[in-house]
Structures are given as C-alpha cells and as structure tokens.
mmCIF file of the C-alpha atoms, coordinates in Angstrom:
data_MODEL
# 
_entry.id   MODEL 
# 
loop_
_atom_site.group_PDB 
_atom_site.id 
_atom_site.type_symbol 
_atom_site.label_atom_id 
_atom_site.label_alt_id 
_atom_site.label_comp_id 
_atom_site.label_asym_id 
_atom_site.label_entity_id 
_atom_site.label_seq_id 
_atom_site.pdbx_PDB_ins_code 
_atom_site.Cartn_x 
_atom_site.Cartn_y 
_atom_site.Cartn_z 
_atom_site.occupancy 
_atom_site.B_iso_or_equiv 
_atom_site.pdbx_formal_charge 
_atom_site.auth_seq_id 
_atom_site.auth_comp_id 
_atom_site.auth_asym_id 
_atom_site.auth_atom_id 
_atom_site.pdbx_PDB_model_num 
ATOM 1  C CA . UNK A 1 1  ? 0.937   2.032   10.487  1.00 0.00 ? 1  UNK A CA 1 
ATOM 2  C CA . UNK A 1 2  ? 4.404   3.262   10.814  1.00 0.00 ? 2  UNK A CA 1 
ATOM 3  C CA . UNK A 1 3  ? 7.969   3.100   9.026   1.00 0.00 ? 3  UNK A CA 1 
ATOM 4  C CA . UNK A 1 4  ? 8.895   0.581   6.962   1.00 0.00 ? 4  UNK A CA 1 
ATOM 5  C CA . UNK A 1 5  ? 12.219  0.875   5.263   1.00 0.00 ? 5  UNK A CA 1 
ATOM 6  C CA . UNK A 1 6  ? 11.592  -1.392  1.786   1.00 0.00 ? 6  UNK A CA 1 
ATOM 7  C CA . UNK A 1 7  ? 14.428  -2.125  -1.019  1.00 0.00 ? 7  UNK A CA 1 
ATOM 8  C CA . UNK A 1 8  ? 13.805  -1.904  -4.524  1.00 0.00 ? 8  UNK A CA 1 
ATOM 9  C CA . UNK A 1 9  ? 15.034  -4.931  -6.333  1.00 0.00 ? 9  UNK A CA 1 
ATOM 10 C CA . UNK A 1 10 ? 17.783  -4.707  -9.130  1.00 0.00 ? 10 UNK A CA 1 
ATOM 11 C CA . UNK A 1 11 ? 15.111  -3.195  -11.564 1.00 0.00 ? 11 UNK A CA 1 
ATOM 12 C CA . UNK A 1 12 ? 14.237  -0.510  -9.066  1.00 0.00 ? 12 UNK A CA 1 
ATOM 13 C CA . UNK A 1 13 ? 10.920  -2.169  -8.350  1.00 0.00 ? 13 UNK A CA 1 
ATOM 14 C CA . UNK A 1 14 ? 9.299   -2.233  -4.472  1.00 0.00 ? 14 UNK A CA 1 
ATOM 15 C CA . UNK A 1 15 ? 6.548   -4.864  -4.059  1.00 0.00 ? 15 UNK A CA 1 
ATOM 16 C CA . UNK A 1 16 ? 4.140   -3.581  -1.366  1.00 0.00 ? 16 UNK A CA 1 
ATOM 17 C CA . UNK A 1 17 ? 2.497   -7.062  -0.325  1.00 0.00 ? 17 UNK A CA 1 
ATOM 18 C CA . UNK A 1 18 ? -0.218  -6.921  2.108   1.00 0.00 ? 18 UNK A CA 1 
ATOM 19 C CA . UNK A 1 19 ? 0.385   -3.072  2.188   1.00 0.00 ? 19 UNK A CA 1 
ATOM 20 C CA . UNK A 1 20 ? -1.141  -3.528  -0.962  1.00 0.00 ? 20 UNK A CA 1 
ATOM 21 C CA . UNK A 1 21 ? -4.935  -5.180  -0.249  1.00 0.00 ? 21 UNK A CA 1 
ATOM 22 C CA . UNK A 1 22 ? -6.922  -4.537  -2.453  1.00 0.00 ? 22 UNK A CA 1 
ATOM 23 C CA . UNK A 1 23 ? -6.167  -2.002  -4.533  1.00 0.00 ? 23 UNK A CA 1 
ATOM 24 C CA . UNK A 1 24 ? -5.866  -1.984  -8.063  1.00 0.00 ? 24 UNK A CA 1 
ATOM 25 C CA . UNK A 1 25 ? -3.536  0.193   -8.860  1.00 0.00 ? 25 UNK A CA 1 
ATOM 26 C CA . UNK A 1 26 ? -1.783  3.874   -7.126  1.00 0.00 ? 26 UNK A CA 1 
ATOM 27 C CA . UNK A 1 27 ? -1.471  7.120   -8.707  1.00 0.00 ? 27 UNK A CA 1 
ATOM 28 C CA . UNK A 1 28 ? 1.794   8.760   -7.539  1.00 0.00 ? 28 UNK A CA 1 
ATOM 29 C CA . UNK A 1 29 ? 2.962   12.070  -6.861  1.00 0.00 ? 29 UNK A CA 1 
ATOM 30 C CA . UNK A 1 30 ? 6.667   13.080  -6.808  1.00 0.00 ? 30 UNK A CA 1 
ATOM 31 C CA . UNK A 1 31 ? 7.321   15.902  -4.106  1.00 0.00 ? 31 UNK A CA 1 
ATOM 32 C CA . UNK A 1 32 ? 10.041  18.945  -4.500  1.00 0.00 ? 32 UNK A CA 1 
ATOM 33 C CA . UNK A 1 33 ? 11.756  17.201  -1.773  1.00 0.00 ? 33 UNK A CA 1 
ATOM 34 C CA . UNK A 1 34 ? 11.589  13.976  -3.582  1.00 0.00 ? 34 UNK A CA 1 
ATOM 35 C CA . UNK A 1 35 ? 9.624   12.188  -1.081  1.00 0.00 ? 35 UNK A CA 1 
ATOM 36 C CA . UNK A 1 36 ? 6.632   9.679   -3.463  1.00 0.00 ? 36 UNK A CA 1 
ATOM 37 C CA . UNK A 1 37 ? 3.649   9.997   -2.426  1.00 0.00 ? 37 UNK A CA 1 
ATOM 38 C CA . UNK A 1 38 ? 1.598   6.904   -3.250  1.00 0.00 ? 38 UNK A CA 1 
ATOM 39 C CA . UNK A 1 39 ? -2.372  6.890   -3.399  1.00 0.00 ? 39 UNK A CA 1 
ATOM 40 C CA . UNK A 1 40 ? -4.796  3.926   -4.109  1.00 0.00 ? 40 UNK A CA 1 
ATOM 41 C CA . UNK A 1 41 ? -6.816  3.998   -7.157  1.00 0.00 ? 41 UNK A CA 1 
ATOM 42 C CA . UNK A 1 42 ? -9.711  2.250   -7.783  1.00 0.00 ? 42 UNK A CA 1 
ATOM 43 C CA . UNK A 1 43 ? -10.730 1.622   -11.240 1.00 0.00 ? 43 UNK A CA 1 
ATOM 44 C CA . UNK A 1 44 ? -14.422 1.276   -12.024 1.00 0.00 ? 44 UNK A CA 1 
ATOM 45 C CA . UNK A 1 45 ? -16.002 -0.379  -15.683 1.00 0.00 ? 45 UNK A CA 1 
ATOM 46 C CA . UNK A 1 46 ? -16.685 1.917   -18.208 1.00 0.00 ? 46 UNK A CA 1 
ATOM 47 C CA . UNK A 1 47 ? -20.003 1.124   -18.401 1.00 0.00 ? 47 UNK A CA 1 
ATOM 48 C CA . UNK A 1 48 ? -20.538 2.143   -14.720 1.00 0.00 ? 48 UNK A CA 1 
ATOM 49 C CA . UNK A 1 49 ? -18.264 6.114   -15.324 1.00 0.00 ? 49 UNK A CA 1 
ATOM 50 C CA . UNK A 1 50 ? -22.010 7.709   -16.337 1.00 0.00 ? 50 UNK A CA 1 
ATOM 51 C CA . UNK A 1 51 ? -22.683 7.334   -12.767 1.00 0.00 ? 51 UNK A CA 1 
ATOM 52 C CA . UNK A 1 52 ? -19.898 9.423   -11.602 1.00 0.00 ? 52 UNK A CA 1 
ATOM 53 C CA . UNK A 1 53 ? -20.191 11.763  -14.079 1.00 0.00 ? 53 UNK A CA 1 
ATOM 54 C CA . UNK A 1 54 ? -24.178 11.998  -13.105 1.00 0.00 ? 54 UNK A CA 1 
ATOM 55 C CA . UNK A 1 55 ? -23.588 14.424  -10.110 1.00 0.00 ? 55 UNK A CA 1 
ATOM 56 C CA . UNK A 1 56 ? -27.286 14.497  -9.397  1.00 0.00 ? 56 UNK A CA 1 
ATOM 57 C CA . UNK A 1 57 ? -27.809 10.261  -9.781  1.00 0.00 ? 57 UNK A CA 1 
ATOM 58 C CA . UNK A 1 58 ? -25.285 9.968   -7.940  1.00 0.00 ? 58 UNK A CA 1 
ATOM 59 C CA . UNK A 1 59 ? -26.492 12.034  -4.850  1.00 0.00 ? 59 UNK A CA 1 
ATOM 60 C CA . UNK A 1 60 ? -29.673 10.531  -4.926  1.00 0.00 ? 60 UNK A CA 1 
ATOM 61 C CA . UNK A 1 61 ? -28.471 7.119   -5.144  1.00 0.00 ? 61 UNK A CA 1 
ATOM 62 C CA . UNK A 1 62 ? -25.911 7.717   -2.286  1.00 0.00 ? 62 UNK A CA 1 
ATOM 63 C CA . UNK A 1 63 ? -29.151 9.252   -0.255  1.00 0.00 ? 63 UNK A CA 1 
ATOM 64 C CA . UNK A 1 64 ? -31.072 5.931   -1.058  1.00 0.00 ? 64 UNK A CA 1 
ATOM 65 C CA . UNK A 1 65 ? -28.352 3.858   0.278   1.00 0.00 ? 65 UNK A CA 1 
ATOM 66 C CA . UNK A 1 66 ? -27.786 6.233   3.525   1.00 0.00 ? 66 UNK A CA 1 
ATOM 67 C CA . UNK A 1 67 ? -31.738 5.604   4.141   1.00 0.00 ? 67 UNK A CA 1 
ATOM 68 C CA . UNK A 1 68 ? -32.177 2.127   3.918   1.00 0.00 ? 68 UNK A CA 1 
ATOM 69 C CA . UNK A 1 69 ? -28.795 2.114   6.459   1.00 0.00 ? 69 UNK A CA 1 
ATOM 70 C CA . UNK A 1 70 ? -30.863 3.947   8.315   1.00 0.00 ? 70 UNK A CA 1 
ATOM 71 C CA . UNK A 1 71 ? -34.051 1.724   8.042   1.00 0.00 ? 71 UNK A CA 1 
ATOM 72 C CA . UNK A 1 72 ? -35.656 4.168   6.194   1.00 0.00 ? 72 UNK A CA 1 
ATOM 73 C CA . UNK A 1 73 ? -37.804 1.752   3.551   1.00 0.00 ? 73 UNK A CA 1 
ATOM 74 C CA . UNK A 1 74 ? -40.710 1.686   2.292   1.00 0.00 ? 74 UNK A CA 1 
ATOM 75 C CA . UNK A 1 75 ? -42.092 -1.683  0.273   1.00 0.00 ? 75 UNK A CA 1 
ATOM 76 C CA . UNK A 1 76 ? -43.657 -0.312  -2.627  1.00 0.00 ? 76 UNK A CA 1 
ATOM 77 C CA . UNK A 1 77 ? -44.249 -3.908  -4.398  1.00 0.00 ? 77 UNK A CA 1 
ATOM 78 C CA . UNK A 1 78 ? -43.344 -6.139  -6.891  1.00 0.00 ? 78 UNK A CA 1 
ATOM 79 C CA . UNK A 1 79 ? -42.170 -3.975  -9.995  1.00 0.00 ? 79 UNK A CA 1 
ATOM 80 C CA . UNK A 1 80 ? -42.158 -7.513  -12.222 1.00 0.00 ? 80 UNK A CA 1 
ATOM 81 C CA . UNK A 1 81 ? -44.842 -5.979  -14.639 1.00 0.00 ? 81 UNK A CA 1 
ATOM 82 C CA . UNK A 1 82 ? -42.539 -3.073  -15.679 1.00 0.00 ? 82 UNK A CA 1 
ATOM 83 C CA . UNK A 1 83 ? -40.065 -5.791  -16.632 1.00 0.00 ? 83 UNK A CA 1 
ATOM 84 C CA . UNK A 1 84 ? -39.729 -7.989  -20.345 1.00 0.00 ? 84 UNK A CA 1 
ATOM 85 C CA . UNK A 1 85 ? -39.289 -11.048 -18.418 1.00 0.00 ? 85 UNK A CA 1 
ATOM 86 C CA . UNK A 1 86 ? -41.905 -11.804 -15.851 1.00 0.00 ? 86 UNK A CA 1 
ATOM 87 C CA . UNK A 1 87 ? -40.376 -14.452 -13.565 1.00 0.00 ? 87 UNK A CA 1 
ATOM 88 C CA . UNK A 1 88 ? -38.622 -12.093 -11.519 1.00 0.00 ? 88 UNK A CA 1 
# 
C-alpha cells in the first residue's frame, strides 16, 4: 500500500489495474473535502440475496462452516434417499 498519484485520461476516466483484482465493481463516496473514497463491491446472484436477507440461515450456516474449519464434523450418512435422483 501507499500513494499512487494516477491520471485520468481525456474522458476523466482512471483505470485501477491490478489495484483492481477482483472486484466487480466500487461504490464511491464523495467527501466535504472532496477527497473519493472508493470501496469494493461484490455483487452476488439474485437467486442467492434470500440468504443475506435470512439473518438467522445465515448465522447458522456461517457457524457450520466455522465448525468444520475447526474439525468439528460429524458423518451422519448418505442422505441419497431424501433425494429424486438416486445416483448421488
């Protein structure tokens, strides 16, 4: 990290490059002083936003996931005869 002095082009676009990764897009927020402030944004599908807006799925799934980091599993079976196609 550090300063970076960047030039917009003739259309007053900045390309960010690498600085860039992986990030979709960046929401950004003007300050009194002027200053931008820019901050990644990560889109997700639509048909995933019920998760997010599922405050108590969501907890529970993040607690699965921080157990089985942990180690914490426990093999309850094969679930294949709760499914419509066996050859799971």
């Amino acid at each position: 990290m550090g300063l970076r002095i960047i030039r917009p082009d003739a259309k007053g676009r900045i390309t960010l490059g690498k600085l860039a990764g992986n990030v979709s897009s960046y929401t950004i927020t003007e300050m009194p002083d002027h200053r931008l402030i820019l901050e990644p944004y990560v889109e997700i599908p639509a048909r995933e936003k019920w998760l997010f807006d599922n405050k108590i799925t969501l907890a529970t799934i993040k607690k699965g996931l921080k157990q089985a980091a942990e180690g914490k599993l426990e093999n309850k079976g094969s679930f294949s005869e709760f499914t419509d196609n066996n050859s799971i």
